[in-house]
N, C-alpha and C positions, 0 to 999 in steps of 0.2 A: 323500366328502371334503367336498365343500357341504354336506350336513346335519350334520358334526359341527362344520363354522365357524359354519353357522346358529344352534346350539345355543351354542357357546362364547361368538357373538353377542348371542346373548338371555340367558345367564348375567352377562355385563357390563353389560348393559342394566337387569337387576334390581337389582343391587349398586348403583349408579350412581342407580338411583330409590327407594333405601331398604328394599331388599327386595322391590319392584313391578314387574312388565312394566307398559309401557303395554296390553297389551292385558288386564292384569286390572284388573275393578272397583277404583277406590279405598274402601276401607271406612271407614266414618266409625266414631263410638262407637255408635249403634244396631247397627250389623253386627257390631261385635266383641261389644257383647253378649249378640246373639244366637249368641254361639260358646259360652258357659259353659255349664258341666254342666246345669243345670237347663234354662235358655231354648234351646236348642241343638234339644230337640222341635218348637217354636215355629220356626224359620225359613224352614220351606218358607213355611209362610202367611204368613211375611213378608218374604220374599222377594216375595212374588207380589201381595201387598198395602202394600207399604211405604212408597208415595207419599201412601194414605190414611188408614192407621194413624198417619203421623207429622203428618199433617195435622191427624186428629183428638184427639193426644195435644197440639201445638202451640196448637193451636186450643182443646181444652179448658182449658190453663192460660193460655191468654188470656179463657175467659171468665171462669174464676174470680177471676182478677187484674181483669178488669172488673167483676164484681158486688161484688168486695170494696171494690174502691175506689171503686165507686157509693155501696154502703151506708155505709161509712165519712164520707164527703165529705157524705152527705146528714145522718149524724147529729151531726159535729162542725162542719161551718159550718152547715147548714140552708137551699143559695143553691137559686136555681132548679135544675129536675130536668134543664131544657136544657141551662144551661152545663155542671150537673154530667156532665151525658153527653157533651161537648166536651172537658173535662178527662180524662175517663177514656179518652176515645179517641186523644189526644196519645198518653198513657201504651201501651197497647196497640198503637197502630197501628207504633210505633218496634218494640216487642218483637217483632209479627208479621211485619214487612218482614223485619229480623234471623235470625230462626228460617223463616221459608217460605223465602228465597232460602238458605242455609248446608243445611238438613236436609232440608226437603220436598221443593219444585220443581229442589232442584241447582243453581240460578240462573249460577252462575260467568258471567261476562262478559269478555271480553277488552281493550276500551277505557272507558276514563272515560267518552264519549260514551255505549255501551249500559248502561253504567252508572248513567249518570242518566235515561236511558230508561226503564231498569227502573222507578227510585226513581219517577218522575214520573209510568206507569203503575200502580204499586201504590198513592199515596198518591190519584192518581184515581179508581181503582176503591174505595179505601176512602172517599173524600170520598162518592161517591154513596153506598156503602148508611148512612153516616154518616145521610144527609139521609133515607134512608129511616126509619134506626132513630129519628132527629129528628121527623119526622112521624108516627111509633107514639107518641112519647111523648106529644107534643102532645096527639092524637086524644084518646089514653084514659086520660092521667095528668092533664094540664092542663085540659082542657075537657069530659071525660066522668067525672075523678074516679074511676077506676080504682083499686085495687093497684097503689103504685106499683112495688114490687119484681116482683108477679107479670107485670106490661106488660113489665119490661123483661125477664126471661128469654124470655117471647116472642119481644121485638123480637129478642135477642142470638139467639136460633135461627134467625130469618129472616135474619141480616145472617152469621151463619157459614156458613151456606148460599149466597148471593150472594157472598159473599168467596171461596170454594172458585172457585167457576164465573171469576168474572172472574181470579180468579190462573191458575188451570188453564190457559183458553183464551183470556187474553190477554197475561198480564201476563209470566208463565213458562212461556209453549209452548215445545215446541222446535223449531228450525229445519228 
Protein backbone atom coordinates (compact mmCIF):
# COMPACT_ATOMS: atom_id res chain seq x y z
CA UNK A 1 0.00 0.00 0.00
CA UNK A 2 2.94 2.56 0.82
CA UNK A 3 4.55 2.00 -2.55
CA UNK A 4 1.57 2.44 -4.57
CA UNK A 5 0.88 5.97 -2.57
CA UNK A 6 4.71 6.49 -3.10
CA UNK A 7 4.28 6.14 -6.67
CA UNK A 8 0.82 7.97 -7.08
CA UNK A 9 3.00 10.45 -4.84
CA UNK A 10 5.77 10.94 -7.29
CA UNK A 11 3.04 10.81 -10.30
CA UNK A 12 1.69 14.26 -8.87
CA UNK A 13 4.92 15.48 -8.21
CA UNK A 14 5.84 15.13 -11.99
CA UNK A 15 2.58 16.67 -13.27
CA UNK A 16 2.92 19.58 -10.89
CA UNK A 17 6.68 20.14 -12.18
CA UNK A 18 5.85 19.99 -15.84
CA UNK A 19 6.40 16.71 -16.61
CA UNK A 20 9.64 16.47 -14.05
CA UNK A 21 10.43 14.71 -10.77
CA UNK A 22 12.73 16.49 -8.84
CA UNK A 23 14.89 13.77 -8.83
CA UNK A 24 15.30 13.97 -12.64
CA UNK A 25 17.95 15.91 -14.29
CA UNK A 26 16.41 19.17 -15.58
CA UNK A 27 17.38 19.21 -19.39
CA UNK A 28 18.26 22.31 -21.04
CA UNK A 29 18.27 22.70 -25.19
CA UNK A 30 21.80 20.88 -25.31
CA UNK A 31 20.16 17.71 -23.68
CA UNK A 32 17.07 17.65 -25.81
CA UNK A 33 19.33 17.85 -28.69
CA UNK A 34 21.07 15.34 -28.04
CA UNK A 35 17.69 13.20 -28.04
CA UNK A 36 17.28 13.55 -32.03
CA UNK A 37 17.66 10.85 -34.39
CA UNK A 38 21.03 11.79 -35.73
CA UNK A 39 22.94 13.34 -32.37
CA UNK A 40 21.16 10.80 -30.12
CA UNK A 41 24.77 8.47 -30.89
CA UNK A 42 26.62 11.36 -29.52
CA UNK A 43 25.18 11.44 -25.98
CA UNK A 44 27.00 9.07 -24.01
CA UNK A 45 30.23 11.36 -24.77
CA UNK A 46 28.10 13.95 -23.79
CA UNK A 47 26.71 13.26 -21.21
CA UNK A 48 30.13 12.43 -19.61
CA UNK A 49 31.90 15.46 -21.09
CA UNK A 50 29.14 18.05 -21.18
CA UNK A 51 30.68 20.74 -18.83
CA UNK A 52 33.60 20.86 -21.41
CA UNK A 53 32.10 20.51 -24.49
CA UNK A 54 29.72 23.38 -23.78
CA UNK A 55 32.56 25.23 -22.37
CA UNK A 56 34.45 24.86 -25.35
CA UNK A 57 31.46 25.44 -27.78
CA UNK A 58 30.75 28.72 -25.40
CA UNK A 59 34.12 29.68 -25.31
CA UNK A 60 34.77 29.28 -29.02
CA UNK A 61 31.90 31.70 -30.02
CA UNK A 62 33.34 34.15 -27.77
CA UNK A 63 36.52 33.92 -29.35
CA UNK A 64 35.34 34.35 -32.58
CA UNK A 65 32.95 37.16 -31.54
CA UNK A 66 36.34 38.61 -29.95
CA UNK A 67 38.58 38.37 -32.95
CA UNK A 68 35.79 39.73 -35.00
CA UNK A 69 35.29 42.65 -33.28
CA UNK A 70 39.03 43.10 -32.80
CA UNK A 71 39.67 43.06 -36.47
CA UNK A 72 36.63 44.94 -37.25
CA UNK A 73 37.21 48.00 -34.52
CA UNK A 74 41.00 47.94 -35.73
CA UNK A 75 40.10 48.36 -39.43
CA UNK A 76 37.10 50.86 -39.15
CA UNK A 77 38.34 53.27 -36.28
CA UNK A 78 42.14 52.30 -36.37
CA UNK A 79 42.41 53.43 -32.19
CA UNK A 80 45.05 51.88 -30.06
CA UNK A 81 45.27 47.79 -30.01
CA UNK A 82 44.81 48.34 -26.11
CA UNK A 83 41.66 50.03 -25.84
CA UNK A 84 40.56 48.13 -28.71
CA UNK A 85 41.05 44.84 -26.61
CA UNK A 86 39.07 46.73 -23.67
CA UNK A 87 36.31 47.29 -25.89
CA UNK A 88 36.13 43.82 -27.09
CA UNK A 89 36.34 42.53 -23.77
CA UNK A 90 33.13 44.60 -22.35
CA UNK A 91 31.46 42.98 -25.24
CA UNK A 92 32.45 39.28 -24.57
CA UNK A 93 32.87 39.16 -21.01
CA UNK A 94 28.89 40.16 -20.59
CA UNK A 95 28.16 37.21 -23.35
CA UNK A 96 30.46 34.75 -21.29
CA UNK A 97 29.13 35.60 -17.66
CA UNK A 98 25.44 34.91 -19.50
CA UNK A 99 26.26 31.62 -21.19
CA UNK A 100 28.99 29.94 -18.51
CA UNK A 101 26.54 30.61 -15.54
CA UNK A 102 22.86 29.50 -17.72
CA UNK A 103 24.63 26.26 -19.84
CA UNK A 104 28.18 25.41 -18.70
CA UNK A 105 28.81 25.73 -14.88
CA UNK A 106 24.86 25.53 -13.96
CA UNK A 107 25.42 28.56 -11.93
CA UNK A 108 21.59 28.96 -10.49
CA UNK A 109 21.89 30.88 -7.09
CA UNK A 110 19.30 31.20 -4.73
CA UNK A 111 19.74 34.97 -3.21
CA UNK A 112 20.58 38.29 -4.93
CA UNK A 113 23.53 38.35 -2.44
CA UNK A 114 25.25 34.98 -4.23
CA UNK A 115 24.25 36.55 -7.03
CA UNK A 116 26.48 39.21 -7.10
CA UNK A 117 29.05 37.19 -5.75
CA UNK A 118 29.11 35.28 -8.52
CA UNK A 119 28.99 38.52 -10.98
CA UNK A 120 31.88 40.12 -8.98
CA UNK A 121 33.93 36.69 -8.96
CA UNK A 122 33.49 36.14 -12.64
CA UNK A 123 34.11 39.87 -13.69
CA UNK A 124 37.46 39.47 -11.40
CA UNK A 125 38.75 36.58 -12.64
CA UNK A 126 38.03 38.05 -15.99
CA UNK A 127 39.72 41.59 -15.02
CA UNK A 128 42.90 39.54 -14.38
CA UNK A 129 43.51 37.47 -17.49
CA UNK A 130 42.20 40.77 -19.22
CA UNK A 131 45.50 42.37 -17.68
CA UNK A 132 47.19 39.40 -18.72
CA UNK A 133 46.00 39.18 -22.34
CA UNK A 134 46.89 43.49 -21.92
CA UNK A 135 50.44 42.78 -21.25
CA UNK A 136 50.72 40.00 -24.40
CA UNK A 137 49.67 42.79 -26.42
CA UNK A 138 51.69 45.49 -25.17
CA UNK A 139 54.85 43.09 -25.16
CA UNK A 140 54.56 41.98 -28.86
CA UNK A 141 52.19 44.22 -30.67
CA UNK A 142 53.11 47.59 -29.22
CA UNK A 143 56.83 47.48 -28.33
CA UNK A 144 58.08 44.44 -30.17
CA UNK A 145 55.85 45.13 -33.45
CA UNK A 146 54.56 41.67 -33.86
CA UNK A 147 51.33 40.31 -35.85
CA UNK A 148 49.15 42.07 -34.56
CA UNK A 149 46.25 39.58 -35.31
CA UNK A 150 48.63 36.62 -35.00
CA UNK A 151 49.48 37.95 -30.92
CA UNK A 152 46.18 38.09 -30.19
CA UNK A 153 44.92 34.49 -31.17
CA UNK A 154 47.86 33.55 -28.87
CA UNK A 155 46.88 35.82 -26.14
CA UNK A 156 42.98 34.78 -26.69
CA UNK A 157 44.22 30.90 -26.19
CA UNK A 158 46.20 31.63 -22.99
CA UNK A 159 43.31 33.78 -21.54
CA UNK A 160 40.56 30.85 -22.54
CA UNK A 161 42.60 28.66 -20.74
CA UNK A 162 42.85 30.87 -17.49
CA UNK A 163 39.09 31.68 -17.87
CA UNK A 164 38.21 27.79 -17.73
CA UNK A 165 40.33 27.24 -14.50
CA UNK A 166 39.34 30.48 -12.56
CA UNK A 167 35.44 29.73 -13.47
CA UNK A 168 35.76 26.03 -12.66
CA UNK A 169 37.48 26.36 -9.34
CA UNK A 170 36.43 29.47 -8.12
CA UNK A 171 33.99 31.32 -9.63
CA UNK A 172 31.34 28.26 -10.28
CA UNK A 173 32.51 25.30 -7.87
CA UNK A 174 30.08 23.60 -6.27
CA UNK A 175 29.16 23.49 -2.73
Amino acid sequence: MNDELNEIADQIEKENNGGQSENFEKKDIFDKLMHLPVLNIFEPFYKKYKEALLYLFFGGTAFFLNIFLFAAIDKCFHISELVNNIICWVVCVLYQYFTNRTWVFDGHVDTLGEFFKQLIGFFGGRLFTLLVEELIIAVFITWLGFNTMVVKLVAQVVVIVLNYVISKLIVFKKK
